[in-house]
C-alpha positions in Angstrom: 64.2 19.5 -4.2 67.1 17.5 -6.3 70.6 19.9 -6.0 70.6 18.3 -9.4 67.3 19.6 -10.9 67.7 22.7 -9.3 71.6 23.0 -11.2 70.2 22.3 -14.2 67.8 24.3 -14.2 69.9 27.6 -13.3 71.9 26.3 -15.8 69.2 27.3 -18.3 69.4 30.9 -16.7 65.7 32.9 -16.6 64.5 30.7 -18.8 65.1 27.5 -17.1 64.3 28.9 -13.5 60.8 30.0 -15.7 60.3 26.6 -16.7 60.8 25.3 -13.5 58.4 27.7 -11.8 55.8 26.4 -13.9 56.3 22.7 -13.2 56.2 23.5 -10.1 53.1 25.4 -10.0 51.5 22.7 -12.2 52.2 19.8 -10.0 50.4 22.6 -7.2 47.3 22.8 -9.4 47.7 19.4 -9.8 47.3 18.6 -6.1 44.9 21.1 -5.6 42.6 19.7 -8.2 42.8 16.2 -6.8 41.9 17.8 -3.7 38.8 19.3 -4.9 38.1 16.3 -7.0 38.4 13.7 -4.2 35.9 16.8 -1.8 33.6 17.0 -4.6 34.0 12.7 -5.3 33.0 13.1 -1.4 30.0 15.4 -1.6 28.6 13.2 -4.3 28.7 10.2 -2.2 27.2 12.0 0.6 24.4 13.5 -1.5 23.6 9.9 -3.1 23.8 8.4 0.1 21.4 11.3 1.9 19.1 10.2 -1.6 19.2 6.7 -0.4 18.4 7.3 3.0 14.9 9.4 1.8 14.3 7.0 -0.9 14.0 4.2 1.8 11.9 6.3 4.9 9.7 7.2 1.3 9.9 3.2 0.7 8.8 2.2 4.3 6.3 5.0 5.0 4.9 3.7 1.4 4.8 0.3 2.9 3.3 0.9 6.0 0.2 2.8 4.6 -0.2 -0.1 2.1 -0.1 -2.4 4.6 -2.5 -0.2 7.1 -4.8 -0.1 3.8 -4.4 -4.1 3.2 -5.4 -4.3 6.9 -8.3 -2.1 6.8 -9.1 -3.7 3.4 -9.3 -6.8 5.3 -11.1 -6.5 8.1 -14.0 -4.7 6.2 -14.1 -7.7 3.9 -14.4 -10.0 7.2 -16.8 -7.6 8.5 -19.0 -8.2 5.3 -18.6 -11.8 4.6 -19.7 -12.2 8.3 -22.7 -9.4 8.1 -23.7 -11.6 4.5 -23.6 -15.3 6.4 -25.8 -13.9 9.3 -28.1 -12.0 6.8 -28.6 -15.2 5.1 -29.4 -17.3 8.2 -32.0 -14.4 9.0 -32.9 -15.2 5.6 -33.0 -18.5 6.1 -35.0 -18.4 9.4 -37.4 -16.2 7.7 -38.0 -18.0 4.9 -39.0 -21.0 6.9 -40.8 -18.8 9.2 -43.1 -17.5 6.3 -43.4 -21.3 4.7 -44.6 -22.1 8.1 -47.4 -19.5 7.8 -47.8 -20.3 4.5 -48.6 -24.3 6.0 -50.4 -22.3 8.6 -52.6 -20.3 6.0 -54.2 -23.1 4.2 -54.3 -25.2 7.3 -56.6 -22.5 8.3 -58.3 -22.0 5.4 -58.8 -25.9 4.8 -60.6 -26.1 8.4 -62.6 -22.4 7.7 -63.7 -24.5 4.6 -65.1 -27.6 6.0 -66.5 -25.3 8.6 -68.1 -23.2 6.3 -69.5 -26.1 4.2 -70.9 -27.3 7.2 -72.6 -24.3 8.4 -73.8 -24.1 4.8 -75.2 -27.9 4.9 -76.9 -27.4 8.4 -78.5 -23.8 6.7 -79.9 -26.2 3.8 -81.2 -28.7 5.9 -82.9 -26.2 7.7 -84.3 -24.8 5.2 -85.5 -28.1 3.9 -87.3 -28.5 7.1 
């Protein structure tokens, strides 16, 4: 401490070493509460940055079970589009397959015809005879 400050201050007598007491004290409290401030300035940070680091495993655990979703999404849509092109070839194939019977059908009934008109002309000639 300043010689100076401290004659000055004795100077003053009870008084003056009072006064000085308490700006001594104050600039104490003063440090001290810096100190705490700049502690509690560093808990803050550490809290916001513990924050940050949850926010961003939330953020990529978020991400990676929308992307496992997207994924399965996908492939069940492949899965369908693929099970709907081969159900419409089978659709396809049957649909010739049936107009093929269908040609089939009155090929067949065309030839049961003229059979039956014969065996219905011979059956009138014989009963002619």
């Amino acid at each position: 401490m300043d010689p100076e400050l401290v004659a000055t201050l004795t100077d003053f007598g009870a008084l003056g070493l009072s006064a000085g007491f308490i700006a001594w004290l104050y600039v104490k409290m003063q440090h001290r509460l810096d100190q705490m401030v700049e502690k509690f300035q560093e808990q803050i940070d550490a809290m916001q940055e513990r924050c940050d680091t949850r926010e961003n495993e939330l953020r990529s655990r978020y991400d990676a079970v929308i992307e496992n979703y997207n994924t399965e999404r996908d492939l069940l849509l492949q899965g369908v589009t693929a099970q709907m092109k081969e159900t419409a070839i089978i659709l396809r194939d049957l649909k010739e397959g049936v107009e093929q019977v269908g040609e089939h059908v009155t090929t067949g009934l065309a030839e049961m015809r003229q059979h039956y008109a014969v065996l219905d002309a011979e059956r009138r000639q014989k009963g002619k005879s």
